[in-house]
N, C-alpha and C positions, 0 to 999 in steps of 0.2 A: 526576741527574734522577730523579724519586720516578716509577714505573711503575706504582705500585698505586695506591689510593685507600681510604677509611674503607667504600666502599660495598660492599656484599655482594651478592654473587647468589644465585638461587635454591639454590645448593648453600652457603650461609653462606660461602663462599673469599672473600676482596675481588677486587673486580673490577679488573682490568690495563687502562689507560686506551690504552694503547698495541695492546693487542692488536682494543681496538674500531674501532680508524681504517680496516682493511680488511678483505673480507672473508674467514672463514676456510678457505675453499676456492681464494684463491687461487693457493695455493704445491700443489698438487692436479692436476698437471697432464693427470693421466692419466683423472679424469674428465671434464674439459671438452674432452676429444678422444674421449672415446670415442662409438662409432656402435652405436646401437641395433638388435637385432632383430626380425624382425616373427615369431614364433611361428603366426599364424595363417594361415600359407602354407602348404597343403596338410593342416590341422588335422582329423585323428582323433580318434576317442575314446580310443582308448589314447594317442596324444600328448599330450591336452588331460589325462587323468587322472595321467599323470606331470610334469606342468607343475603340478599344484595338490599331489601329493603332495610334491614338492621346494620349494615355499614353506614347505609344515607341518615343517619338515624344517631351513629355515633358508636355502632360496635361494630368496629372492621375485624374483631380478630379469626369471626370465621369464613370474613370474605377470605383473607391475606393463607389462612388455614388449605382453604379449597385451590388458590393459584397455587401454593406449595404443590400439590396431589396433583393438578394438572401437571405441572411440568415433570412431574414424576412419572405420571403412569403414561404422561399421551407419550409416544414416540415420533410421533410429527411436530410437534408442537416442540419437544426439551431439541429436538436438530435445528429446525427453522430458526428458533432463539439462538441457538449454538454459534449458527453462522452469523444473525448480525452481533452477537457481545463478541465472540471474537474478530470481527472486523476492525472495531474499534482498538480492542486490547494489543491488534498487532502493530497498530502505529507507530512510527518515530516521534519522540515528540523532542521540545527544544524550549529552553527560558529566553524570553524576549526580553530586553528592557524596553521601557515606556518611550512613546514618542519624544521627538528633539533630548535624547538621554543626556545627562552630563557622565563623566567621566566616572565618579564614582555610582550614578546609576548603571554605566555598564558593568563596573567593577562590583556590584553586585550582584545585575543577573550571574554572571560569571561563576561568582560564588556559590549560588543558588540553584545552578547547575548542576555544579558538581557534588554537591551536598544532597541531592536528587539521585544521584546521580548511584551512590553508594549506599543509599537507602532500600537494605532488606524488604522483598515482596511488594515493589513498585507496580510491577506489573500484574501481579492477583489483586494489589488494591485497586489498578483501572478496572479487574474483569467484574470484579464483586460491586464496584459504584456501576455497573450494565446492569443488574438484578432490577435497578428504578426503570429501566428501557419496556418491562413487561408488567412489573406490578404496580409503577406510581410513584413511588422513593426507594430508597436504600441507605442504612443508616449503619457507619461504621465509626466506630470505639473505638481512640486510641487508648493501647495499653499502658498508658501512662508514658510521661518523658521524664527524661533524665540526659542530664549534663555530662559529654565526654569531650575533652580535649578543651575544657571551653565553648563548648558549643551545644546548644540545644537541638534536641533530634528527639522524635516519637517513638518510641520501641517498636512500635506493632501495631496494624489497623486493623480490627477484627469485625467481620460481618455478623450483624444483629440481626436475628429473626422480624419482619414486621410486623408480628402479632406482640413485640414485645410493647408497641408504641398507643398512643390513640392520638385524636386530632381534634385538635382543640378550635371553633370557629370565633371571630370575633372580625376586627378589620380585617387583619392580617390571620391565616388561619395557621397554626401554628403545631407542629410535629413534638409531643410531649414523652417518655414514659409513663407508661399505664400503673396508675396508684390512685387511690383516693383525691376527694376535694380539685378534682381537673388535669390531676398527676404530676410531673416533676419537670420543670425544664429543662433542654439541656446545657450542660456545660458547657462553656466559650473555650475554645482552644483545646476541646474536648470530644469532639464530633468531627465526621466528613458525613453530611447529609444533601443526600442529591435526587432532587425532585424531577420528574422525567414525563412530561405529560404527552401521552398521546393524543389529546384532545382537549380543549379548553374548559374551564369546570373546577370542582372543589376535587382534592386527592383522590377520594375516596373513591366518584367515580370518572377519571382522568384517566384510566391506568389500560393498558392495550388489552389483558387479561380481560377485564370486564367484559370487551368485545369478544373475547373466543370464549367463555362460557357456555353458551349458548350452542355452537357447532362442537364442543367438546359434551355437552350433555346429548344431542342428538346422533353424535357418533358413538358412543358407547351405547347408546338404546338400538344401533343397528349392528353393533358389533356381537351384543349377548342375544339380538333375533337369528344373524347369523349362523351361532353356534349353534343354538337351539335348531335350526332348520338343520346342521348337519348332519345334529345327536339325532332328526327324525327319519333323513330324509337319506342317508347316508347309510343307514344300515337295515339290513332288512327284517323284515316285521317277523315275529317268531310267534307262534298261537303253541299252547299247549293243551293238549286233551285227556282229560281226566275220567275214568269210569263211574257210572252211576251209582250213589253210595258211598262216592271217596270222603274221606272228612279233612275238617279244616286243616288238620295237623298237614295232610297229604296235600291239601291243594296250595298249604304255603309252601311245602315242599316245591311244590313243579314250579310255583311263580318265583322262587330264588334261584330254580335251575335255568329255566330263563331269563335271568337277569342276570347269570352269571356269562350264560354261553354269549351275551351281546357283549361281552367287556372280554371275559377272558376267555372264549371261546371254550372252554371246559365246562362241564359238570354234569349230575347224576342223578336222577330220577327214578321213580319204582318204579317195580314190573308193572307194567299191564300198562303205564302213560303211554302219550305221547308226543312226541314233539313235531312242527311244520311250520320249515320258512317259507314264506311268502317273498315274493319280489320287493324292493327297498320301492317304496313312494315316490313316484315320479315329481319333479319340483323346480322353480326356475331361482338360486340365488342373485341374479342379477338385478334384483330388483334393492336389495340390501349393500350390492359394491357399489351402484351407484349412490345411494344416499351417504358412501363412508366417502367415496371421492368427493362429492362434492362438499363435507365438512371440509375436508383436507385440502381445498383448494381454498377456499375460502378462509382457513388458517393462514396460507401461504399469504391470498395478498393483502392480510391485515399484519403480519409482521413483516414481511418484503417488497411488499408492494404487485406483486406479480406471481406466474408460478412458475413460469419459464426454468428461472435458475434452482425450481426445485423439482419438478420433471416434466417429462417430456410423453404428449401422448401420441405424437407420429403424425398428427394431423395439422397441428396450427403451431406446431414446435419449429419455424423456419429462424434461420441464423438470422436476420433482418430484426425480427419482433424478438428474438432471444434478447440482441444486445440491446434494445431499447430498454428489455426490463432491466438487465445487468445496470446499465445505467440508471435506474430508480433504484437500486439498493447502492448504487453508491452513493445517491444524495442521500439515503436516508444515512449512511454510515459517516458520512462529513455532517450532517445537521445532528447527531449523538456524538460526534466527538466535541461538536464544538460544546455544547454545554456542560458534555463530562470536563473539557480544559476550562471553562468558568467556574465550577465546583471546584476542584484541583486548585488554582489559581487564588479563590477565595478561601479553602478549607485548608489548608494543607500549605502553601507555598508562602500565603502573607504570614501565619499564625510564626512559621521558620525563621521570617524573613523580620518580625516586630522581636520575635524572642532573641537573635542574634544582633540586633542593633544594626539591621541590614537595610530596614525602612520603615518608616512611621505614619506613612500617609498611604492607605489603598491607592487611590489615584494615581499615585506615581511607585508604585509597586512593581515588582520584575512579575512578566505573567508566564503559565505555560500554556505552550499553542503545541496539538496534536497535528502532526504535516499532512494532513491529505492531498496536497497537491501531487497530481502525475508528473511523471517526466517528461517533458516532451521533446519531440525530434531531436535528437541531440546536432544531426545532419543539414537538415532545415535552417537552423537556428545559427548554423555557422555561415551558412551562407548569404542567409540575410541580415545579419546584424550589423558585418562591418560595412555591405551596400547603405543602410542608414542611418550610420553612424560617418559615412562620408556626405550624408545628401546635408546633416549639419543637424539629425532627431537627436535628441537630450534622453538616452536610455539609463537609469539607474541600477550601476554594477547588481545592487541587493535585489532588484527584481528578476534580474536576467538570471542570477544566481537560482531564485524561489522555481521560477520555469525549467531550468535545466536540474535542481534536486542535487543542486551542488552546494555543501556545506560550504562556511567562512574558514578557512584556514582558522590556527592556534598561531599565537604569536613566535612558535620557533619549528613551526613542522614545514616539514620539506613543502614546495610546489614544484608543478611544473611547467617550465619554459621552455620557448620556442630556441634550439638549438641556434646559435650562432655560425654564422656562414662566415668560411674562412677569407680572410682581406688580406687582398696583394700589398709586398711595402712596394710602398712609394717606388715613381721611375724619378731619380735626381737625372736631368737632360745635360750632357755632358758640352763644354763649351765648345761651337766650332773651330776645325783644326784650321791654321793658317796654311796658306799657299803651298810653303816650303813643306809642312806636314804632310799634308792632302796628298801632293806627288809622292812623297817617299812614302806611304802607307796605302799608296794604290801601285797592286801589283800588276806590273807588265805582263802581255800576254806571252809564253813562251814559244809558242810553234808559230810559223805562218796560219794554219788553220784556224784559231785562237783568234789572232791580227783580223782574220777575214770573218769569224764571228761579229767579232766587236765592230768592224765597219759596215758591215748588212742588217746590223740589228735594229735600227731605226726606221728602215725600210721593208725588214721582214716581220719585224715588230707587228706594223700595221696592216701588213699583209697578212697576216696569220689572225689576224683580229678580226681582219672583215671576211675570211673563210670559216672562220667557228659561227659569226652570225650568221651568216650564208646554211650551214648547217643545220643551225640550229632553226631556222624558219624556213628550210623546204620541207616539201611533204611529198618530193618523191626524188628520186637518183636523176630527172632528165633534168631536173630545177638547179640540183646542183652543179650538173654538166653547164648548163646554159651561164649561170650564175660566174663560173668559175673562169668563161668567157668573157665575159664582161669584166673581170677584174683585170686580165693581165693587159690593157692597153693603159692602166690608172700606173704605171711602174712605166714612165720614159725611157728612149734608149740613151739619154744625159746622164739617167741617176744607173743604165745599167755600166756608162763605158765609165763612169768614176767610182765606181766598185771597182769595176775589174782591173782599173789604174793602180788605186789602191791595195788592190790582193798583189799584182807584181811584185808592183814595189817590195810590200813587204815578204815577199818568197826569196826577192834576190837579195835582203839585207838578213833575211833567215842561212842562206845558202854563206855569204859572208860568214857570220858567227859561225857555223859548224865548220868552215874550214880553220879558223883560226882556234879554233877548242880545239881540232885536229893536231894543230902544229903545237899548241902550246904542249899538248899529251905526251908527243913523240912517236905518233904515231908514224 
């Protein structure tokens, strides 16, 4: 039975097909029983500073122990985190092929896409590779893979504890399970491990936590003065008085009757005590909100950059400086996607992509890209595109596409176009009629009135042409009067007696016709 394969891993070894079917912690049994500690029970400053010097030293597991408890117990701290892992988790994301792609490199983003795409708990495994965003790393186990339909797929990406790991220095410093002799490497094609540095430096102290330490120890040292001030200051003082000769039996008596009446305001005392409250201690707690606010603020802009987008105190809270900081948690949310999509792209997408005979070179590998880009003006952008795209600017469809947040179509899904405007048919110009046509297809005028139409029309034509101008540029009724004077001497009494030559005539060869339709009738 062949155990190896021609494929390589990141370490150039061939990878062992056999070893990828389960996970490599399963034969491990002493980690998946072990019970964590909580560090921040009873946390001093000399406790908490030998807890960060034995990470630097080579034992994180009670750093990695204590960031666990902070994100647990602070309630500032598990929201702030809250908001930036899920910024990132909410993304769209999408498989690229490699620059100048050939054809079959598209034809395997493509693939790799959709093979993405119907992979069980995609989106818990972005939010669980966020856990490196606070502690440093995050290191997730697949559940073994197995072959269906022909095709290699990860069952399951499960989130490891980072106490399960240590870290190993040399060149290159390198993320182990915790075992004897320097502990166990990990498995190739067997891990998504995603390193997440807040600051430049070795893991151990890289990680954003390291920074809130600090105002999460000083916050709870003003949280439990707090209380304590409320348990003093808050209730009123109770004195008990006991008779001369009382014995101890009696005098513990009166002190549990007073201790009771401050909690459950009941209890019972012997004859002859007595009891007297006093006024509750006058006290000022503001001296202990301010020390918890200004933890809390200082939480805010070591994971957000700001505090704006996490409240508001009525003084310096203006919509101006809001959106400036809104804007610094979205770089920080595009500077965590983009290295979450280089993990992803490395851990996860190539390992798919060598096991299905999809690609064999990183370098020319499909990748996946988280979209952060906004949408922008969709209104804007229509308007100026086609002005410079007339002026002769070279804009690339895929860019304009990235700015407007407009997916590539699928090779057979609908789009939409620009409705087509309905076109007249054709005019065929019909050939002019001859002579003989023309007369018989031009009808005669039938009345005299008609005749005398047709003969004034060339002269009323233009008369009626130069009174609408006339109208149309006076600007008062005397302009028209005067105007309309001036016209009638432009009509001679030549062109009026050969109208009215013409009107005759054609009255007395009209008077003609009706007598002879008369005769013809019988009448």
């Amino acid at each position: 039975m062949v155990t190896t394969s021609r494929i390589l891993g990141p370490d150039g070894q061939p990878i062992r097909i056999g070893e990828l079917r389960e996970p490599q912690t399963a034969h491990l049994t002493s980690l998946h029983h072990e019970v964590g500690n909580h560090p921040s029970r009873g946390l001093t400053p000399s406790r908490l500073a030998q807890i960060l010097d034995a990470a630097e030293q080579g034992d994180i597991v009670g750093q990695y122990e204590l960031f666990e408890d902070m994100e647990e117990k602070d309630g500032h701290i598990m929201a702030e985190m809250g908001k930036r892992r899920r910024a990132v988790q909410g993304l769209e994301w999408q498989i690229v092929p490699p620059d100048n792609a050939s054809k079959a490199e598209k034809d395997a983003a493509a693939t790799l896409s959709s093979l993405l795409d119907g992979l069980d708990g995609f989106d818990d495994l972005v939010f669980d590779l966020t856990d490196a965003i606070g502690k440093g790393f995050a290191c997730l186990e697949f559940d073994g893979w197995q072959r269906t339909d022909g095709t290699w797929l990860p069952k399951s990406a499960i989130h490891r504890p980072q106490s399960w790991f240590q870290l190993v220095r040399g060149q290159y410093q390198e993320i182990r399970l915790r075992g004897a002799a320097g502990g166990e490497a990990l498995q190739p094609f067997g891990w998504i491990v995603h390193t997440h540095r807040a600051k430049s430096g070795y893991l151990e102290r890289s990680a954003l936590f390291r920074v809130l330490v600090w105002p999460y120890l000083f916050k709870n040292y003003s949280v439990g003065d707090l209380a304590e001030f409320l348990e003093i200051y808050g209730i009123p003082m109770r004195v008990g008085k006991y008779p001369s000769g009382a014995t101890e039996k009696e005098k513990l008596t009166l002190l549990r009757a007073l201790a009771a009446l401050g909690h459950n305001a009941a209890g019972i005392i012997p004859l002859g005590m007595e009891l007297e409250f006093l006024n509750a201690a006058q006290g000022d707690p503001a001296a202990f909100q301010l020390m918890i606010e200004w933890c809390e603020r200082t939480q805010s802009k070591a994971i957000l950059g700001g505090t704006l987008t996490s409240q508001a105190d009525g003084k310096s809270s203006t919509n101006a400086l809001g959106n400036v900081h809104n804007e610094v948690r979205q770089e920080l949310r595009d500077a965590d996607a983009k290295q979450i999509a280089m993990t992803i792209s490395q851990q996860l997408v190539y390992p798919i992509a060598v096991l299905n005979g999809l690609a064999n070179d990183w370098r020319r590998c499909p990748r996946l890209k988280l979209i952060t880009q906004e949408p922008e003006d969709l209104a804007h952008y229509a308007e100026a595109l086609p002005s410079l795209v007339k002026m002769g600017i070279k804009i690339p469809r895929q860019w304009a596409q990235e700015r407007l947040a407009i997916p590539e179509p699928d090779g057979d899904e609908e789009i939409l176009v620009v409705a087509a405007e309905p076109v007249a048919p054709p005019v065929v110009p019909e050939p002019a009629p001859s002579k003989a046509v023309a007369t018989a297809q031009t009808k005669a005028p039938a009345t005299a009135a008609e005749q005398l139409d047709d003969t004034l029309q060339p002269i009323t034509g233009q008369w009626i042409e130069r009174i609408r101008n006339l109208v149309q540029q006076a600007e008062s009724l005397e302009q028209i009067r005067d105007g309309l004077v001036e016209l009638l001497p432009d009509m001679s009494l030549e062109q009026y007696a050969e109208a009215m030559a013409q009107a005759l005539a054609a009255a007395a060869l009209q008077g003609r016709v009706e007598i002879l339709q008369e005769a013809a009738s019988g009448r």
